[in-house]
N, CA, C and O atoms as a CHARMM CRD file, in Angstrom:
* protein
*
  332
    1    1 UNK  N     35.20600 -25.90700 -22.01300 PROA 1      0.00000
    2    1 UNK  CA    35.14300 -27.30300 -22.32900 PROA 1      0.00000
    3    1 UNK  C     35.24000 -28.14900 -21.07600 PROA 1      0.00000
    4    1 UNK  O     34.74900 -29.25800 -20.86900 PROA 1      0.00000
    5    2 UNK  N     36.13300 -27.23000 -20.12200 PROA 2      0.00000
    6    2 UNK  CA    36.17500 -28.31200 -19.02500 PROA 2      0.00000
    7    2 UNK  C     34.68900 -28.77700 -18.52700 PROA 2      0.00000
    8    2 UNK  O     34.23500 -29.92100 -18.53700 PROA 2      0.00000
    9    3 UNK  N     33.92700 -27.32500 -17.99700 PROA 3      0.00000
   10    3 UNK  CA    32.74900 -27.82600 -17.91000 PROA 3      0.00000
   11    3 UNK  C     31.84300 -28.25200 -17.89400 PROA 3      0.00000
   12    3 UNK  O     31.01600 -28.36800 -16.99000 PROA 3      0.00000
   13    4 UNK  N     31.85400 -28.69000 -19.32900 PROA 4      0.00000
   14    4 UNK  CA    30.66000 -29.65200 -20.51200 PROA 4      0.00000
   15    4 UNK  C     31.42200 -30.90100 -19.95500 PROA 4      0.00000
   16    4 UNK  O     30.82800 -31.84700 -19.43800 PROA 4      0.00000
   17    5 UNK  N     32.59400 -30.84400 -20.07700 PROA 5      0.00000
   18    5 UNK  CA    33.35600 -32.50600 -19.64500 PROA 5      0.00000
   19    5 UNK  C     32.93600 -32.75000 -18.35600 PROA 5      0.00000
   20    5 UNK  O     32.39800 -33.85400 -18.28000 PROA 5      0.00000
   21    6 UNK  N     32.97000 -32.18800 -17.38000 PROA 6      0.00000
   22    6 UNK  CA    33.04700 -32.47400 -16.03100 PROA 6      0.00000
   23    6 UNK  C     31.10200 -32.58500 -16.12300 PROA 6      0.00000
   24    6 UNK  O     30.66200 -33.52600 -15.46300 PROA 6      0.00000
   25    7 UNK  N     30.16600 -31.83500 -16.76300 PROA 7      0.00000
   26    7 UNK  CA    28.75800 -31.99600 -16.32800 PROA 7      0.00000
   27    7 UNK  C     28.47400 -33.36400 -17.39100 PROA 7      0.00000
   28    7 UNK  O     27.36700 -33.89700 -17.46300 PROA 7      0.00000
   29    8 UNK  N     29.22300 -33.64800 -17.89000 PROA 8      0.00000
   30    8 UNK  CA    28.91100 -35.23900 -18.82500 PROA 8      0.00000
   31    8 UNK  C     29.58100 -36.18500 -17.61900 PROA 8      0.00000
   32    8 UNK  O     28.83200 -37.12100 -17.34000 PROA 8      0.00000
   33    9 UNK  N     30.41500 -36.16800 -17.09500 PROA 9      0.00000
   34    9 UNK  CA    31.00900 -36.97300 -16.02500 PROA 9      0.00000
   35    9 UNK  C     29.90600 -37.22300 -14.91200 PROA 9      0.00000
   36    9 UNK  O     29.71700 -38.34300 -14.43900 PROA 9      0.00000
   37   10 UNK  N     29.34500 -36.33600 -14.60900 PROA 10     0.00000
   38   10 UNK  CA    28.39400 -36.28800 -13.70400 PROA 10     0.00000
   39   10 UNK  C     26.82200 -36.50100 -13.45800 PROA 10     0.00000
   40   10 UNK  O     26.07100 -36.64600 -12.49300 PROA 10     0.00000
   41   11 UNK  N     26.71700 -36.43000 -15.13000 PROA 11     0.00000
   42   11 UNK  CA    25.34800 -36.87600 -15.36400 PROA 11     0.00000
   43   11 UNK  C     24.39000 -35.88800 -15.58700 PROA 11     0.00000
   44   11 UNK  O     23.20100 -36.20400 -15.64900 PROA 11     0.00000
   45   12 UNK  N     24.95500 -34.09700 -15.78900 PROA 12     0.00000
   46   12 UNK  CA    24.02000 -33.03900 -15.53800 PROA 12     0.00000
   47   12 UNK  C     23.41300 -32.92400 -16.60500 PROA 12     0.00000
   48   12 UNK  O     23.66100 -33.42100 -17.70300 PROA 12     0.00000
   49   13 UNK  N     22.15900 -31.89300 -16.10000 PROA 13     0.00000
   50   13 UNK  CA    20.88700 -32.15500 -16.81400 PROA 13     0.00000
   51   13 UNK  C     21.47300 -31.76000 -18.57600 PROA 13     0.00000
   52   13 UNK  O     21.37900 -32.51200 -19.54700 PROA 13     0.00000
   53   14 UNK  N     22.05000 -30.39500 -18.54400 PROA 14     0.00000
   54   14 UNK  CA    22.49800 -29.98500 -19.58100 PROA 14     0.00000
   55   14 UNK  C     23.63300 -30.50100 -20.71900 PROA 14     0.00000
   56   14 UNK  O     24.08600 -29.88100 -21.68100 PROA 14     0.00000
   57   15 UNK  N     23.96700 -32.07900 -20.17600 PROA 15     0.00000
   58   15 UNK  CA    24.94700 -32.40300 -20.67800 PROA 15     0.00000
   59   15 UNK  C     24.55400 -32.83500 -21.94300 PROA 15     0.00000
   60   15 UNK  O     25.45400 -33.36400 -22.59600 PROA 15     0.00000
   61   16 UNK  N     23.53400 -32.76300 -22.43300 PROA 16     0.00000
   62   16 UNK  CA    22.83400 -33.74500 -23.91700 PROA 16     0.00000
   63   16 UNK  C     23.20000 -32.85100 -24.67600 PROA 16     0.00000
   64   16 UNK  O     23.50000 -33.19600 -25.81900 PROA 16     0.00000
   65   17 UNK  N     23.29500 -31.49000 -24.32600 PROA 17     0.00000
   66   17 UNK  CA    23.17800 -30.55100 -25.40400 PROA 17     0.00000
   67   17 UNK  C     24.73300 -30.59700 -26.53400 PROA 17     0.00000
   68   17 UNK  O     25.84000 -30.89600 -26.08600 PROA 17     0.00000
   69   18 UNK  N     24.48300 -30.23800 -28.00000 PROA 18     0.00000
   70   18 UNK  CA    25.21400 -30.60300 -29.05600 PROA 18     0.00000
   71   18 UNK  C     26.46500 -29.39700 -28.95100 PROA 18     0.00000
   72   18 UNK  O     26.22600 -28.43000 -28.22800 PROA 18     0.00000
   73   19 UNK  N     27.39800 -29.44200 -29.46000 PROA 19     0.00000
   74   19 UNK  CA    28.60500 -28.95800 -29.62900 PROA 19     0.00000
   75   19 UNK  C     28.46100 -27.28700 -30.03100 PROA 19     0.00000
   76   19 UNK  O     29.13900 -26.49800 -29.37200 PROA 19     0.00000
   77   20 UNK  N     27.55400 -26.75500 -31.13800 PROA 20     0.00000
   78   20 UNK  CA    27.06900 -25.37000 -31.03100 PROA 20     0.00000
   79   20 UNK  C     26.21100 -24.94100 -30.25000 PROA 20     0.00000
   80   20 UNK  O     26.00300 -23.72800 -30.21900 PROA 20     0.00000
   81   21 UNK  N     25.37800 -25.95600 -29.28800 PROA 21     0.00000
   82   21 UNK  CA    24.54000 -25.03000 -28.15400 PROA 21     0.00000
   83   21 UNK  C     25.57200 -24.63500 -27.07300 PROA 21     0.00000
   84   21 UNK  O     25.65800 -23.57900 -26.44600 PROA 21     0.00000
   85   22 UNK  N     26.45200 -25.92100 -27.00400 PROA 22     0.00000
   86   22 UNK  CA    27.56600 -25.28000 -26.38600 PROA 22     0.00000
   87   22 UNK  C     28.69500 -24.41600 -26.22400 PROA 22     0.00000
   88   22 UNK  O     29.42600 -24.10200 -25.28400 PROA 22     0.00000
   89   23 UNK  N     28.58700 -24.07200 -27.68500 PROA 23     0.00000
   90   23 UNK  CA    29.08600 -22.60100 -27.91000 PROA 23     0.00000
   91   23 UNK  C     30.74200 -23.20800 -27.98400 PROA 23     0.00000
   92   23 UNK  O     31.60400 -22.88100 -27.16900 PROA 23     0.00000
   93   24 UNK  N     30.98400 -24.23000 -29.23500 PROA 24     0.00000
   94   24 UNK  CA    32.29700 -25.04200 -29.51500 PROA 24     0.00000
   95   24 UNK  C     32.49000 -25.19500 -30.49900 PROA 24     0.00000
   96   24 UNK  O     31.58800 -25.57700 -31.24400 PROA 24     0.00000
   97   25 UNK  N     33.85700 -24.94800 -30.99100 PROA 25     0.00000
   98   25 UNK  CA    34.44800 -24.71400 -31.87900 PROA 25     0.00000
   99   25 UNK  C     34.58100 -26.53100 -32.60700 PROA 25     0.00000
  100   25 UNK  O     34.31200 -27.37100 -31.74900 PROA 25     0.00000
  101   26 UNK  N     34.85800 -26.98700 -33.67400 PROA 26     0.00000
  102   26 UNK  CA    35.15700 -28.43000 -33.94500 PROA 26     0.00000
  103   26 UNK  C     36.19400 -28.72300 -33.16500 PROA 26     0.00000
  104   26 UNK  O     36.21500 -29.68900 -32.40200 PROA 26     0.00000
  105   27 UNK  N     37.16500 -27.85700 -33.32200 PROA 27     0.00000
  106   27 UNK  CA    38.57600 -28.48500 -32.14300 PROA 27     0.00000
  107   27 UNK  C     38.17600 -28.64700 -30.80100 PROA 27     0.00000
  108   27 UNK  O     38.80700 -29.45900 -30.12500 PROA 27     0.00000
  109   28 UNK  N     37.27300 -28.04100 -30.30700 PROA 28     0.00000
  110   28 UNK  CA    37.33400 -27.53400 -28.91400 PROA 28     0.00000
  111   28 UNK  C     36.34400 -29.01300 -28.76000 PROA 28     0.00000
  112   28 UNK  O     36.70500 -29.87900 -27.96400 PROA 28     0.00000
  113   29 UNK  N     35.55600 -29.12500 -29.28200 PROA 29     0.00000
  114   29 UNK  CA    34.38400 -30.34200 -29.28800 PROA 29     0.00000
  115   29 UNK  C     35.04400 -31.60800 -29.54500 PROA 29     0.00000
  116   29 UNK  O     34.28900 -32.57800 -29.60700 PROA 29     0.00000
  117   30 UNK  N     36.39400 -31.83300 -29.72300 PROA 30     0.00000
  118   30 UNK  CA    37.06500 -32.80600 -29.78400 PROA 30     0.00000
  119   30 UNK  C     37.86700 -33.56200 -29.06000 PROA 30     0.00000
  120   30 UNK  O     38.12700 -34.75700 -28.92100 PROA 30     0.00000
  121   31 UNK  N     38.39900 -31.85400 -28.35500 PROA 31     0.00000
  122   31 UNK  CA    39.13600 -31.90300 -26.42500 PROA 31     0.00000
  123   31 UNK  C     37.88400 -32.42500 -25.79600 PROA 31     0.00000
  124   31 UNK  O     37.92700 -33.39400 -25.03700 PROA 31     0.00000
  125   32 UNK  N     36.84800 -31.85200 -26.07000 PROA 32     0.00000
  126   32 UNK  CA    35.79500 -32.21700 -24.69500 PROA 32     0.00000
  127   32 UNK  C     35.53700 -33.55100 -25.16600 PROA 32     0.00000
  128   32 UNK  O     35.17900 -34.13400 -24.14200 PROA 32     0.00000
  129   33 UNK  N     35.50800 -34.40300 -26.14200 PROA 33     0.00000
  130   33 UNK  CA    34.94400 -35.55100 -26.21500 PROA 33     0.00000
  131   33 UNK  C     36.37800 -36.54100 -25.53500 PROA 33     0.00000
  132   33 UNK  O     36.31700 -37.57700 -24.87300 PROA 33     0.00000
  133   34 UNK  N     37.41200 -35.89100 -25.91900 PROA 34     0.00000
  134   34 UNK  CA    39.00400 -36.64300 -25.83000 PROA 34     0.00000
  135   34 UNK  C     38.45200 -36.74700 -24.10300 PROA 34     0.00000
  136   34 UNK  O     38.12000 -37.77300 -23.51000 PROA 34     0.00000
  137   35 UNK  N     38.48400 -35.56300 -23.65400 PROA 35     0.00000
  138   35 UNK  CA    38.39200 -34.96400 -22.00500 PROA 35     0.00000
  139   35 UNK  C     37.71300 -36.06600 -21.47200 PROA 35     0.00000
  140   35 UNK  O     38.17300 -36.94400 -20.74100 PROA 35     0.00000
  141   36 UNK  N     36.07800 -35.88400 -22.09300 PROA 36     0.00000
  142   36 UNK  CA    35.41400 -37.42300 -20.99700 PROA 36     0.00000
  143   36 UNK  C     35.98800 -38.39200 -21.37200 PROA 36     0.00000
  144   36 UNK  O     36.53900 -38.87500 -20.38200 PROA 36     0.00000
  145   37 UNK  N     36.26100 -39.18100 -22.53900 PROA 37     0.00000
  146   37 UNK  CA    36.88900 -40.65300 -22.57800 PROA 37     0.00000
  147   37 UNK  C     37.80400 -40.08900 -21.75500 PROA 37     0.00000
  148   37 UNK  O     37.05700 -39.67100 -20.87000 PROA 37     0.00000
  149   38 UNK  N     38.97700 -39.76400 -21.40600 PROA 38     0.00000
  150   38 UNK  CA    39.91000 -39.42000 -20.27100 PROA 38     0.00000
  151   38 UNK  C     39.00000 -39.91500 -18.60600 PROA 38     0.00000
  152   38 UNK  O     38.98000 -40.87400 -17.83500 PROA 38     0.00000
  153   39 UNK  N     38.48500 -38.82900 -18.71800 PROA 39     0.00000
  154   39 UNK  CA    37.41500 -38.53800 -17.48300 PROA 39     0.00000
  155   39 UNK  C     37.07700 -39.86200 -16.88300 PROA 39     0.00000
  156   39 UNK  O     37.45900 -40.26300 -15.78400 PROA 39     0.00000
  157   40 UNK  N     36.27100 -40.53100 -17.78200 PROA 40     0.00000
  158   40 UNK  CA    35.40600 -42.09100 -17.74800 PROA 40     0.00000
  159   40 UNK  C     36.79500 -42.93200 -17.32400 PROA 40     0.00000
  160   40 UNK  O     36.90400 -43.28700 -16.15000 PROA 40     0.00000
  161   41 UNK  N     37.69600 -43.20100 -18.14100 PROA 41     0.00000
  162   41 UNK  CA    38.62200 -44.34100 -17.44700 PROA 41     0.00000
  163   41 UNK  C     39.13600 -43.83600 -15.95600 PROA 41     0.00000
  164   41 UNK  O     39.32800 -44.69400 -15.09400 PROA 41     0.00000
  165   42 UNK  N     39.35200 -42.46200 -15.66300 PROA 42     0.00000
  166   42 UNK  CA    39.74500 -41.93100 -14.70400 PROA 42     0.00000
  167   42 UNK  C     39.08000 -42.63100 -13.56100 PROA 42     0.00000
  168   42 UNK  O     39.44900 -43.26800 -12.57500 PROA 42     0.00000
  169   43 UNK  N     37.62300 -42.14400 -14.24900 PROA 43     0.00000
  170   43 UNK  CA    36.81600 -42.60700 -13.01100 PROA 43     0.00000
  171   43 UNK  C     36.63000 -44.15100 -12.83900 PROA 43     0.00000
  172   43 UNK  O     36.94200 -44.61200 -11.74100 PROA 43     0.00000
  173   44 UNK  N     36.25200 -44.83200 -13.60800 PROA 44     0.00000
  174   44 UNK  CA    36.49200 -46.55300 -13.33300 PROA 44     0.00000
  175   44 UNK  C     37.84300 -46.62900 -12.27700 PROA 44     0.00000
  176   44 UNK  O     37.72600 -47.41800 -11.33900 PROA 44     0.00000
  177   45 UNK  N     39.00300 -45.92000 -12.37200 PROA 45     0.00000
  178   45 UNK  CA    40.22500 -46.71900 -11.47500 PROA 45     0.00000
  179   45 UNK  C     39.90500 -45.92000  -9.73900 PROA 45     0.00000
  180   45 UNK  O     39.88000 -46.46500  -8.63600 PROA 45     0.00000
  181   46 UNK  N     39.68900 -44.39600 -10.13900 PROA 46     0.00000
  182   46 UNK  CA    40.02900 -43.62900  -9.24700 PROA 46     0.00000
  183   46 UNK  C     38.90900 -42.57100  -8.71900 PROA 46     0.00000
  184   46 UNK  O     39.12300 -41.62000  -7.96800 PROA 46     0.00000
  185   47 UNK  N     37.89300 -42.89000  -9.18600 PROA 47     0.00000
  186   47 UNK  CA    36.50300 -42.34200  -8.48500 PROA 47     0.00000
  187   47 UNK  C     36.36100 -40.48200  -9.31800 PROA 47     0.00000
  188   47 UNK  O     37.24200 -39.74000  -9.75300 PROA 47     0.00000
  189   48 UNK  N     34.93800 -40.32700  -9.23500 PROA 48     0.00000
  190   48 UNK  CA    34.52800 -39.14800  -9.74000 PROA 48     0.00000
  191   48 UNK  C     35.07300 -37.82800  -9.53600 PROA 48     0.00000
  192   48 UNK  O     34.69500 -36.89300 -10.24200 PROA 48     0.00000
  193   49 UNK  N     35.95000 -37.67500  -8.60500 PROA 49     0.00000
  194   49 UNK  CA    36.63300 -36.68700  -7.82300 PROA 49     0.00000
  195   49 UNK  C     37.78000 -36.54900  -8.57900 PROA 49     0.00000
  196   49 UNK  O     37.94000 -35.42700  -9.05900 PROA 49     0.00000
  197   50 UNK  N     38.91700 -37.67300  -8.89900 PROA 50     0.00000
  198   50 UNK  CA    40.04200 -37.31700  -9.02000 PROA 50     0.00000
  199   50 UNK  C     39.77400 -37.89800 -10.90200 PROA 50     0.00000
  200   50 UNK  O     40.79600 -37.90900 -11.58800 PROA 50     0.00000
  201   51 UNK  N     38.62800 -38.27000 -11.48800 PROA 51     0.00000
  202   51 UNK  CA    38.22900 -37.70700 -13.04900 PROA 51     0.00000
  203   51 UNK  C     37.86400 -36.23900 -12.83900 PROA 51     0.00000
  204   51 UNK  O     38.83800 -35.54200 -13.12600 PROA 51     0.00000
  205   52 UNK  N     37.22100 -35.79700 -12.59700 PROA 52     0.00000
  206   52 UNK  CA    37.00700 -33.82800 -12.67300 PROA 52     0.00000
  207   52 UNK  C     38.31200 -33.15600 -12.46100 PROA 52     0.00000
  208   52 UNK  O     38.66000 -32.10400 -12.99500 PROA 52     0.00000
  209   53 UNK  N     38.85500 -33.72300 -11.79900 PROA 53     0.00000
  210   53 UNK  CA    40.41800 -32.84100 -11.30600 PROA 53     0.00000
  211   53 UNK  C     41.42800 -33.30000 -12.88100 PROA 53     0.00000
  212   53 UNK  O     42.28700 -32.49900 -13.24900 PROA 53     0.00000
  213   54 UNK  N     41.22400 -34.48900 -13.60600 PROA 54     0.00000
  214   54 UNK  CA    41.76100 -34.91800 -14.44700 PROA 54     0.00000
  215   54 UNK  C     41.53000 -34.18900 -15.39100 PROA 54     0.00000
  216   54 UNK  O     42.42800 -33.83200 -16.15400 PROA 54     0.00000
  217   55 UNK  N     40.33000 -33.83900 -15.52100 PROA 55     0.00000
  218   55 UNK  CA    39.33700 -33.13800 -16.98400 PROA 55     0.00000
  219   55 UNK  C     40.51400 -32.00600 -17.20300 PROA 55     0.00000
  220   55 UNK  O     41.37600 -31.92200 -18.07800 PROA 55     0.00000
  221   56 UNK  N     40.07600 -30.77600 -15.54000 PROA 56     0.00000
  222   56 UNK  CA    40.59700 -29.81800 -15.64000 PROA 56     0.00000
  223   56 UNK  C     41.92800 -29.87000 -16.09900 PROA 56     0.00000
  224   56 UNK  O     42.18700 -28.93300 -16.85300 PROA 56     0.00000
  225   57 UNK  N     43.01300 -30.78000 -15.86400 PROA 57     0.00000
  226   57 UNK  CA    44.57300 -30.72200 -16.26700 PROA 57     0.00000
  227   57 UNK  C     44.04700 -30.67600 -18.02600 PROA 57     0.00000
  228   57 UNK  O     44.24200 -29.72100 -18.77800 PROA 57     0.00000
  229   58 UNK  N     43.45400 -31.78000 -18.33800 PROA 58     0.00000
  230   58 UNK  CA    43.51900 -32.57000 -19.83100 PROA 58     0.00000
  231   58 UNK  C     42.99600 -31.10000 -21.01100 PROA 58     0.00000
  232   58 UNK  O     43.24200 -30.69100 -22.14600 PROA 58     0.00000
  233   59 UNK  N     42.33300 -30.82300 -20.07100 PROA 59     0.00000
  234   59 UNK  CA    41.65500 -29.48800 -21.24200 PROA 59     0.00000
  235   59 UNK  C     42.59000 -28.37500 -21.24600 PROA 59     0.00000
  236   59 UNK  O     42.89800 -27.82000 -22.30100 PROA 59     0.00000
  237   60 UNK  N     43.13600 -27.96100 -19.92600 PROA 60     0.00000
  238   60 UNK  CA    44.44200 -26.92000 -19.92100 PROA 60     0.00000
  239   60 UNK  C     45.18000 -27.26100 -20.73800 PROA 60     0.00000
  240   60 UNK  O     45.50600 -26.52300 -21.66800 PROA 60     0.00000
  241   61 UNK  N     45.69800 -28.68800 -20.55300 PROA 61     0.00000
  242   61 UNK  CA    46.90400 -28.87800 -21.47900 PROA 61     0.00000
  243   61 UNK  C     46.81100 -28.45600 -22.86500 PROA 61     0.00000
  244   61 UNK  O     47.47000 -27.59500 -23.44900 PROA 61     0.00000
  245   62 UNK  N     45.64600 -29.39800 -23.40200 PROA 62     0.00000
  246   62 UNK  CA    45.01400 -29.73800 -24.79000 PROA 62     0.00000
  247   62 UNK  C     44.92400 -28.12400 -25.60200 PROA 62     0.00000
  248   62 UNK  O     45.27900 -27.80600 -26.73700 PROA 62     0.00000
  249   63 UNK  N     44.29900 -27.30500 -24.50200 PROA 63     0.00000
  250   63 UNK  CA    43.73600 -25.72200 -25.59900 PROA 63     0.00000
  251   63 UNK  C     44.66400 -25.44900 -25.07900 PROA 63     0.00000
  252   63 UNK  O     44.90100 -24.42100 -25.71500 PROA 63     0.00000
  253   64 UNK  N     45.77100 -25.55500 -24.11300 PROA 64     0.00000
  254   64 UNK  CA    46.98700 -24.49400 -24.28300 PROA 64     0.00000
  255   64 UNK  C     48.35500 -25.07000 -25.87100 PROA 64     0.00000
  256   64 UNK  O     49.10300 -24.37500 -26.55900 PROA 64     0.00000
  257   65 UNK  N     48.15600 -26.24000 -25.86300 PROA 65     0.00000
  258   65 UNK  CA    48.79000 -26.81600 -27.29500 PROA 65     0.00000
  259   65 UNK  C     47.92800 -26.03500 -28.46200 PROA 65     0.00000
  260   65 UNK  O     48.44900 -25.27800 -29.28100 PROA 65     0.00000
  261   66 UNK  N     47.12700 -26.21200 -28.42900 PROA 66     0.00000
  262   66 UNK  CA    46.06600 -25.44300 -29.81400 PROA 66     0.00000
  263   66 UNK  C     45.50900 -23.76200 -29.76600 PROA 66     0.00000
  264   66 UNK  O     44.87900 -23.05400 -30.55200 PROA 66     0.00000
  265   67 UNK  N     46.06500 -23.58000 -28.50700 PROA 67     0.00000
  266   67 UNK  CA    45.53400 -21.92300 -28.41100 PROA 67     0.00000
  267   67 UNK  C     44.36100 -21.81200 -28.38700 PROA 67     0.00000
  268   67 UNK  O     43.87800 -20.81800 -28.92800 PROA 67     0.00000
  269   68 UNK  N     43.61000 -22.65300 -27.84100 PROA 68     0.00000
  270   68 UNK  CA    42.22900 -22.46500 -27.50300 PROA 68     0.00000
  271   68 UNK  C     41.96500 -22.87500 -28.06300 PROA 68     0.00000
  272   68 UNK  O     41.00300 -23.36100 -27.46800 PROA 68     0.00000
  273   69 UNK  N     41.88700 -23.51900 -29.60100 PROA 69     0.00000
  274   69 UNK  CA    41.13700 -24.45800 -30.67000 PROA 69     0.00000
  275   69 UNK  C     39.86500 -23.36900 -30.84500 PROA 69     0.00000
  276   69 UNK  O     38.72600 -23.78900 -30.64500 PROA 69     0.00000
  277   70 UNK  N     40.03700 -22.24200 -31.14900 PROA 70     0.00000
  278   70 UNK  CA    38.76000 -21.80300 -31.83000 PROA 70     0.00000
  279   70 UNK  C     38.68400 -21.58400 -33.60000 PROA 70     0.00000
  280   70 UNK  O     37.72100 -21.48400 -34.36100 PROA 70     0.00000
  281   71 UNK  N     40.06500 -21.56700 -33.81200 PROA 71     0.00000
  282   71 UNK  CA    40.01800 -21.18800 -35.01200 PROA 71     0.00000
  283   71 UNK  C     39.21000 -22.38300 -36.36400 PROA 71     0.00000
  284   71 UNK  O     38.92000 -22.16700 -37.54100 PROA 71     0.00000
  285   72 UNK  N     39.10300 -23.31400 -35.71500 PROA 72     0.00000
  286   72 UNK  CA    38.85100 -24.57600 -36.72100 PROA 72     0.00000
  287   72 UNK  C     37.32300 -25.16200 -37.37700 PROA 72     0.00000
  288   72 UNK  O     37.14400 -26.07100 -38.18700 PROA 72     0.00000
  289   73 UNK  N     36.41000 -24.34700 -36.75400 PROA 73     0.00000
  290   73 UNK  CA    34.72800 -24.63200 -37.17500 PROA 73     0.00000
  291   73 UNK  C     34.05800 -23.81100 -38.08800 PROA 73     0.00000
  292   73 UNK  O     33.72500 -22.62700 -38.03400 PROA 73     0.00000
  293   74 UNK  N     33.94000 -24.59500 -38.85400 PROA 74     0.00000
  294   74 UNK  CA    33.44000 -23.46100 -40.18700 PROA 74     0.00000
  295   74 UNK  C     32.25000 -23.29600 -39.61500 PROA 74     0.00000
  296   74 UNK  O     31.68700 -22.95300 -40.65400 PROA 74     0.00000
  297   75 UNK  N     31.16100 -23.24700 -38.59200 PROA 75     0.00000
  298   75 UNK  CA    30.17200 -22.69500 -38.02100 PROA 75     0.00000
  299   75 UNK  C     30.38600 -21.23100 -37.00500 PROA 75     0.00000
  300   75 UNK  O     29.54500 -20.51000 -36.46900 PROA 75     0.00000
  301   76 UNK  N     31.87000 -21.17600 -37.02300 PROA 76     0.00000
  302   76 UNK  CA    32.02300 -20.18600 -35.67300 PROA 76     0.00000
  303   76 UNK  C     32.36000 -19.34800 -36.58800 PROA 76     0.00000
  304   76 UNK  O     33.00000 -19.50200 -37.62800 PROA 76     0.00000
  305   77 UNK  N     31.61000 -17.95300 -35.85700 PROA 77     0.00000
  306   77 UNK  CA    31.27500 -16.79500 -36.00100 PROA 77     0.00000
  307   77 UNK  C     31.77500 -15.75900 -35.46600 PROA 77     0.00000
  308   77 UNK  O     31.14400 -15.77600 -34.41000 PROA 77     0.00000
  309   78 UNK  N     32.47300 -14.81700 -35.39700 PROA 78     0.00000
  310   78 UNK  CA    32.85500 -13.90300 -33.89500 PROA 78     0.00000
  311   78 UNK  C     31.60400 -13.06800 -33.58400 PROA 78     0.00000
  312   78 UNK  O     30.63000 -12.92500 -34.32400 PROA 78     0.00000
  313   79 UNK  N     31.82000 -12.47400 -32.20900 PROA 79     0.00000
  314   79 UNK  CA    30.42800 -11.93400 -32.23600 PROA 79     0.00000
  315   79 UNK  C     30.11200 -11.06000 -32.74700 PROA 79     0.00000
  316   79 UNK  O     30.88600 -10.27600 -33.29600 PROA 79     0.00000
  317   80 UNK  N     28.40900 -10.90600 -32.69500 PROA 80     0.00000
  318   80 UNK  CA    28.42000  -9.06100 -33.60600 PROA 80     0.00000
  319   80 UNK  C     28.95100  -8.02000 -32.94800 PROA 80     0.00000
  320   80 UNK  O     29.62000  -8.28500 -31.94900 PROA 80     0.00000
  321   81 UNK  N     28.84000  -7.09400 -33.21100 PROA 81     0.00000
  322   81 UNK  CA    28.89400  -5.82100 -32.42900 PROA 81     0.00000
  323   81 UNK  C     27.31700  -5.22300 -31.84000 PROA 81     0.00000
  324   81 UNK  O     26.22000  -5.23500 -32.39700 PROA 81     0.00000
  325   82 UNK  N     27.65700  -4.80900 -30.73900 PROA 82     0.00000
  326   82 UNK  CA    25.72800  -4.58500 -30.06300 PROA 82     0.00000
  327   82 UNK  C     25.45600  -3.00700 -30.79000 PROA 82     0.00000
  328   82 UNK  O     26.21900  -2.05900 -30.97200 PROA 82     0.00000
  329   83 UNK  N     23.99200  -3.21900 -31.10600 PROA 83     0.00000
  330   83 UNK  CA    23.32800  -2.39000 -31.59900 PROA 83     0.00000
  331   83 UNK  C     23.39100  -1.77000 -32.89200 PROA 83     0.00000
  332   83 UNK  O     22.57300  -0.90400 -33.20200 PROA 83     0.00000
């Protein structure tokens, strides 16, 4: 999640993409949306540098309170088994 947060902060190409291309749980898609509003005011006071360094704390914190937030998307799947 940090990553999707930090490439929405930044403007990257891949950042449009929706919450299951990104391979996110509903909880987890909720940190990352919490993460950039975080991110964005960060950056208005204190520049793009010390929002990415922010992301990273905000998302540690956030999925270490929820245990990763995977359990919560009735779309998530575990994976198959190969072959």
């Amino acid at each position: 999640m940090s990553y999707w947060a930090k490439e929405a902060l930044r403007g990257g190409k891949w950042a449009g993409l929706d919450w299951e291309q990104k391979g996110m749980s509903n909880d987890q898609y909720k940190i990352h949306e919490d993460a950039v509003a975080a991110g964005r005011d960060e950056e208005r006071t204190a520049g793009l540098n010390k929002a990415l360094e922010l992301v990273d704390r905000f998302v540690a914190q956030r999925c270490a309170e929820q245990n990763g937030a995977t359990w919560s998307s009735e779309n998530w799947r575990p994976p198959s088994p190969p072959g």
